[in-house]
C-alpha atoms as an extended CHARMM CRD file, in Angstrom:
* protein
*
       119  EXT
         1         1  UNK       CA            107.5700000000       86.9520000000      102.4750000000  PROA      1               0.0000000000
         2         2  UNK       CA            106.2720000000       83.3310000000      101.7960000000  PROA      2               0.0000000000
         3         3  UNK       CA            108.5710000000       82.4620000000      104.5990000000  PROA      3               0.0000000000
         4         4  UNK       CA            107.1680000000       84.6270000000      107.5380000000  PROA      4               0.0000000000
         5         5  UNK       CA            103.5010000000       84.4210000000      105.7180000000  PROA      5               0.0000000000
         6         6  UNK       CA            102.2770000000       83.1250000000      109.0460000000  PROA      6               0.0000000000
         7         7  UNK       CA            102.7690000000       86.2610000000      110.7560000000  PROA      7               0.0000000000
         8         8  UNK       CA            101.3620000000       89.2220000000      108.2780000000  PROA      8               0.0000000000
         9         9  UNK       CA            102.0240000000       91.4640000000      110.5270000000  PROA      9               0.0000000000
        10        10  UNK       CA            105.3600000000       91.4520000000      109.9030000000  PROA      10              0.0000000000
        11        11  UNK       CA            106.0000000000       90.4170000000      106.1080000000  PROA      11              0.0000000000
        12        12  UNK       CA            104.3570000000       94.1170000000      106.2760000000  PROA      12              0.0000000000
        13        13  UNK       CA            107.2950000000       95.4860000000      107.5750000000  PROA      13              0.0000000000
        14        14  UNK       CA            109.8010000000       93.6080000000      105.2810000000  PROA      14              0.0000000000
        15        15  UNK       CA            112.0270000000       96.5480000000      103.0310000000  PROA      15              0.0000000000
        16        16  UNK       CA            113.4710000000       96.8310000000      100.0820000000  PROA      16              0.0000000000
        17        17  UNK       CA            115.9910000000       99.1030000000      101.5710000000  PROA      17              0.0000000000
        18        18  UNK       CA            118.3100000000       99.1080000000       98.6000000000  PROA      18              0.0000000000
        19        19  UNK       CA            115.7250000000      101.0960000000       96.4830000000  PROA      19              0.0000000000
        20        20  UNK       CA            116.4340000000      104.3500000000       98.1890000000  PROA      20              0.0000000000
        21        21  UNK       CA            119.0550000000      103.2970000000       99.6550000000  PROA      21              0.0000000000
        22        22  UNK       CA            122.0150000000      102.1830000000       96.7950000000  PROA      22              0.0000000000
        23        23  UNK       CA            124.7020000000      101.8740000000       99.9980000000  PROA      23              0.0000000000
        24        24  UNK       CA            123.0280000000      100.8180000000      102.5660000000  PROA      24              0.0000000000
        25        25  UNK       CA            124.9670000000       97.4440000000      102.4930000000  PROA      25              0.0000000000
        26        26  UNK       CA            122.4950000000       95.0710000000      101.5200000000  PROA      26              0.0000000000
        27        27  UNK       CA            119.0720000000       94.7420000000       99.6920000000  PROA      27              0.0000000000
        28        28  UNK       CA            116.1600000000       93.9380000000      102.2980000000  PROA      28              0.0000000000
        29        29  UNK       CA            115.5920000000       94.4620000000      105.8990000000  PROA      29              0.0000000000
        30        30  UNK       CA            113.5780000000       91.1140000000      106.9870000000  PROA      30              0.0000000000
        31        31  UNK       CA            113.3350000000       89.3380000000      110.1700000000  PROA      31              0.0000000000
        32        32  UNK       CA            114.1490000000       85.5980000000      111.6740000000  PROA      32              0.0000000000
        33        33  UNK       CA            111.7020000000       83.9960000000      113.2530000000  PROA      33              0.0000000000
        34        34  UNK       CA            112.9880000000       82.6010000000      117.1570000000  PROA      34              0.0000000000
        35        35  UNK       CA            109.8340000000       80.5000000000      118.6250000000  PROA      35              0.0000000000
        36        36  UNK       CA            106.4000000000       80.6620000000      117.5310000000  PROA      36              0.0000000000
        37        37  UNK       CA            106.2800000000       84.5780000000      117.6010000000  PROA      37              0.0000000000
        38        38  UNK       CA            109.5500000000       86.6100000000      118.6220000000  PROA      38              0.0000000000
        39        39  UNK       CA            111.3700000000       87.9490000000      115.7700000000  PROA      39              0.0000000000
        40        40  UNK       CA            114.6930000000       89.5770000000      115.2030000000  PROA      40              0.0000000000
        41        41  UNK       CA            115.9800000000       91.3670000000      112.2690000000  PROA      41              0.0000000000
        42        42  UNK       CA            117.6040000000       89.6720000000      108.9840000000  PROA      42              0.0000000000
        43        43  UNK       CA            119.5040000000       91.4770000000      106.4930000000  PROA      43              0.0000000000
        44        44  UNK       CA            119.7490000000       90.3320000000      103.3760000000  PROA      44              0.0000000000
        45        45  UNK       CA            122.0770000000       91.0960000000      100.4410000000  PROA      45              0.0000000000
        46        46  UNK       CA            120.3880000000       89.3270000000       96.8690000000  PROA      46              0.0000000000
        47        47  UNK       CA            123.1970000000       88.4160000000       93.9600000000  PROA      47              0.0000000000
        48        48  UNK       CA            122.1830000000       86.4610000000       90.8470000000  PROA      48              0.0000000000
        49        49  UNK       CA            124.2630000000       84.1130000000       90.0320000000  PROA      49              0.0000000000
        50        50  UNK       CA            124.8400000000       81.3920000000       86.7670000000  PROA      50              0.0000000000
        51        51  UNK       CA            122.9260000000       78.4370000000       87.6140000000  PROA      51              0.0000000000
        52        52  UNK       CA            125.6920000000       76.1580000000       86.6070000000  PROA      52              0.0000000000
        53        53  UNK       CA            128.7110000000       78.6530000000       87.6740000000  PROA      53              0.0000000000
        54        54  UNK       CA            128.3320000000       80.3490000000       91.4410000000  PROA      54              0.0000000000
        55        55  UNK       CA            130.0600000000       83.5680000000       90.5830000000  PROA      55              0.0000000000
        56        56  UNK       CA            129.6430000000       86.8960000000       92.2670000000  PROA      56              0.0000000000
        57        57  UNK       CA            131.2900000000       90.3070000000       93.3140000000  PROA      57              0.0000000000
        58        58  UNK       CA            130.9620000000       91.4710000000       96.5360000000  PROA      58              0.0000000000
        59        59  UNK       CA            131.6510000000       95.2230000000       97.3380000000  PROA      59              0.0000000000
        60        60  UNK       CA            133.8130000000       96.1670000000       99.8260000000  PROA      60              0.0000000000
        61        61  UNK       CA            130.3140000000       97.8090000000      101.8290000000  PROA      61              0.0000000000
        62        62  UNK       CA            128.7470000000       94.9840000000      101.6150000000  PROA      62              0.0000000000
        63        63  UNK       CA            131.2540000000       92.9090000000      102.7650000000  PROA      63              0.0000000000
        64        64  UNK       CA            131.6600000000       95.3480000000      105.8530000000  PROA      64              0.0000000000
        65        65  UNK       CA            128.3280000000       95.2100000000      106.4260000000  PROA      65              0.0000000000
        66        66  UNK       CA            128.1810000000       91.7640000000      107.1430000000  PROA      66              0.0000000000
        67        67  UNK       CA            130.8660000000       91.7620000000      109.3680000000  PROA      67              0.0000000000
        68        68  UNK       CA            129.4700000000       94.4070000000      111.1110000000  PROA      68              0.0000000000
        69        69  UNK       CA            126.0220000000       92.3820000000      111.6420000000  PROA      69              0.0000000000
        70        70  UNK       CA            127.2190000000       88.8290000000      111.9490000000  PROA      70              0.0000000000
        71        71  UNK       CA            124.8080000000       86.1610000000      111.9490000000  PROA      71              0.0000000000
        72        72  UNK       CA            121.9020000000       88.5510000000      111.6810000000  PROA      72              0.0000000000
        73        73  UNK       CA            123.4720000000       89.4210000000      107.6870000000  PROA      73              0.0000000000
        74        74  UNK       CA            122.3540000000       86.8000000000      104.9390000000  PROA      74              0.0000000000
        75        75  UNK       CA            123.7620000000       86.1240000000      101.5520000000  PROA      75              0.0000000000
        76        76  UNK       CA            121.0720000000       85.2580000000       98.6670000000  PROA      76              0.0000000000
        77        77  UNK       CA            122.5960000000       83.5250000000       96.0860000000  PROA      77              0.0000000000
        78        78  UNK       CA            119.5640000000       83.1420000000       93.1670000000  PROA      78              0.0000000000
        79        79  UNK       CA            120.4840000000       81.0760000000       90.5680000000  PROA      79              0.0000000000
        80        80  UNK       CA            119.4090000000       81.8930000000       86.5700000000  PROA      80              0.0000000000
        81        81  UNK       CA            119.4080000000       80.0420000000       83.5560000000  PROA      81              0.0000000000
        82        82  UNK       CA            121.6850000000       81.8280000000       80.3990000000  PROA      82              0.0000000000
        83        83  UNK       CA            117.8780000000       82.6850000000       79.8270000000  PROA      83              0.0000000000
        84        84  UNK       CA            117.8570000000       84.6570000000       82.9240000000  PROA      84              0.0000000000
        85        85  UNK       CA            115.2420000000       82.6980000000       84.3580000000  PROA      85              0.0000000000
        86        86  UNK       CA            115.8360000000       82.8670000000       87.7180000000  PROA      86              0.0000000000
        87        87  UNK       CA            115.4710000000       78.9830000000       89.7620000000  PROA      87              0.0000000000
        88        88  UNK       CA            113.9120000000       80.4820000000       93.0580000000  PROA      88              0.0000000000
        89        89  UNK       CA            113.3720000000       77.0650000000       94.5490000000  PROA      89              0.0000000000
        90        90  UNK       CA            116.9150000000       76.5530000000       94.6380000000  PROA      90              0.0000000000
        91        91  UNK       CA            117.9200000000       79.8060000000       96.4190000000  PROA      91              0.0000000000
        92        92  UNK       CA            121.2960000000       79.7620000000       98.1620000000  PROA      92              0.0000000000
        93        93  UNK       CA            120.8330000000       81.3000000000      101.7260000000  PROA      93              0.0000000000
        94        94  UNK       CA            124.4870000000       82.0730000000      103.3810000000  PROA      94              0.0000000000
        95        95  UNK       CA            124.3520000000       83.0740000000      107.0490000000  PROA      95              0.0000000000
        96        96  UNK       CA            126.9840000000       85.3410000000      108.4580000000  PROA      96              0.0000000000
        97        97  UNK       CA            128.8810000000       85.4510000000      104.4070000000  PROA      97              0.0000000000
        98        98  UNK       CA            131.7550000000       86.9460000000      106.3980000000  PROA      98              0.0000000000
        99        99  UNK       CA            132.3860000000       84.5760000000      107.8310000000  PROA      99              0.0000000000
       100       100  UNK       CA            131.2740000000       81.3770000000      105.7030000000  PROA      100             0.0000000000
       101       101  UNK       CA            132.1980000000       83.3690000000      102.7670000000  PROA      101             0.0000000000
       102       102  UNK       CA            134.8320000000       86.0790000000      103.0930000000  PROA      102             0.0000000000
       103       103  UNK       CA            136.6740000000       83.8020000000      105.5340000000  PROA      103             0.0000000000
       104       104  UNK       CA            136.3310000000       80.5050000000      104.2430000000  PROA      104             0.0000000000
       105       105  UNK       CA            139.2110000000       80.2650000000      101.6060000000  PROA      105             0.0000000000
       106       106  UNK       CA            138.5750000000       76.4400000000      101.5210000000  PROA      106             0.0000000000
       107       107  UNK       CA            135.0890000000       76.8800000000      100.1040000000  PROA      107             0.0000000000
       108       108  UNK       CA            135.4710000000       79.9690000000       98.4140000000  PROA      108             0.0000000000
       109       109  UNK       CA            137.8480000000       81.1110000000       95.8050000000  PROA      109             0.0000000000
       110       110  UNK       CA            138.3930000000       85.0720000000       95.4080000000  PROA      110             0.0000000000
       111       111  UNK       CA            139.9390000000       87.3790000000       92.8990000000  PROA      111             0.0000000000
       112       112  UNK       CA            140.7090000000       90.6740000000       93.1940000000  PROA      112             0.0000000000
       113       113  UNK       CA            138.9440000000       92.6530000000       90.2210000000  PROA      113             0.0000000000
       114       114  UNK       CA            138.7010000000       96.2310000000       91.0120000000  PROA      114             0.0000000000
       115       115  UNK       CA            141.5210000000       98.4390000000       92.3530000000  PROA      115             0.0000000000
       116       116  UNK       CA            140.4590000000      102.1420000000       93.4250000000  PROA      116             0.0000000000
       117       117  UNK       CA            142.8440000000      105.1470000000       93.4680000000  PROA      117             0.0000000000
       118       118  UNK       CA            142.7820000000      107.9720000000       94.7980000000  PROA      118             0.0000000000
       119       119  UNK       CA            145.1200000000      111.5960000000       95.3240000000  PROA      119             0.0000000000
């Protein structure tokens, strides 16, 4: 919101989409400003993550998600304290995570987890 506070007209129609929505894919439906007025959507998906320690799981919707929507899909990473006091200053903010994420084994390390079965 305190980046788009110069056009209140649209911070008003920034969601918190993953309040009624647990699978919609990510958190908040924002926008990206292109120019001085034109807008276009961002979706955002918000993980906390150990200040000292960038750790995070990813579910397989979310990660499909951003695929799905490219460079208009945004990775959060907020950084906490052991206190859980979140550093919101230093906010990580990952366009297109499927790609600069998901993709980029040189940057990222990943671990499988979580294994589902079914019959």
């Amino acid at each position: 919101q305190n980046r788009l506070a110069y056009l209140p007209k649209v911070v008003s129609e920034i969601k918190h989409v993953s309040k009624g929505i647990v699978n919609a894919g990510f958190d908040i439906e924002s926008f990206t400003e292109i120019g001085d007025t034109n807008v276009v959507k961002r979706f955002i998906e918000v993980k906390a993550v150990l200040k000292n320690s960038i750790r995070f799981y990813w579910s397989r919707n979310e990660i499909e998600k951003s695929k799905e929507l490219g460079e208009s899909y945004w990775l959060y990473l907020v950084p906490y304290t052991s206190k859980h006091v979140f550093d919101t200053e230093n906010i990580d903010k990952i366009c297109n995570p499927y790609k600069n994420v998901f993709l980029d084994q040189n940057e990222w390390m990943r671990q499988i987890e979580l294994y589902s079965f079914s019959k």
